[in-house]
N, C-alpha and C positions, 0 to 999 in steps of 0.2 A: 314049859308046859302050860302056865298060865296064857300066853298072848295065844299058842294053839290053840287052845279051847275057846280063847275069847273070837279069834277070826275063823273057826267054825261055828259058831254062834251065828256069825254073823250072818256068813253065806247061808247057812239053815234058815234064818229070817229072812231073808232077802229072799231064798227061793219058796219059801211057803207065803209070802203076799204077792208073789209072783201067779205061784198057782189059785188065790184066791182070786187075784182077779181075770183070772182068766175063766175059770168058773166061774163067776158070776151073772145072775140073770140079769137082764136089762128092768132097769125101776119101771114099775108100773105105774098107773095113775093116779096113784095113793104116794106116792114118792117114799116107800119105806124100805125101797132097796138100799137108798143112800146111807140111813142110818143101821140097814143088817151090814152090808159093806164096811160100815168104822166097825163098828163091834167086831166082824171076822178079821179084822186086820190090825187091830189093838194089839196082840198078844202076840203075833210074830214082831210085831214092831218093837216092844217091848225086851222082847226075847235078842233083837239085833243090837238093841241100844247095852245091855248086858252084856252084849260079846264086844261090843266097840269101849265099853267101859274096861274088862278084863284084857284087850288087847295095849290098855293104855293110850288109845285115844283121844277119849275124854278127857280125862282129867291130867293130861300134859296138852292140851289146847289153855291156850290164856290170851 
């Protein structure tokens, strides 16, 4: 149950910085797209590094 959860995690992450950046407007001349783009993409990425942890991933890499 554990590694299912962790490899839906994942895919959930994966496809929400997917859809972020496809929404995303082109930076303007002020360059502050670049830094809303990290911010909107933190937290899915976040959220996939969690599912690749709970799928056991991580921490049986060495």
């Amino acid at each position: 149950m554990r590694k299912t959860t962790g490899w839906l995690l994942v895919v959930l992450g994966v496809l929400w910085v997917a859809i972020v950046l496809i929404q995303a407007p082109p930076s303007g001349p002020d360059g502050l797209g670049v830094s809303r783009l990290l911010g909107a993409i933190t937290l899915p990425v976040l959220l996939a590094l969690v599912g690749l942890y709970l799928a056991g991933v991580i921490k049986n890499a060495k």
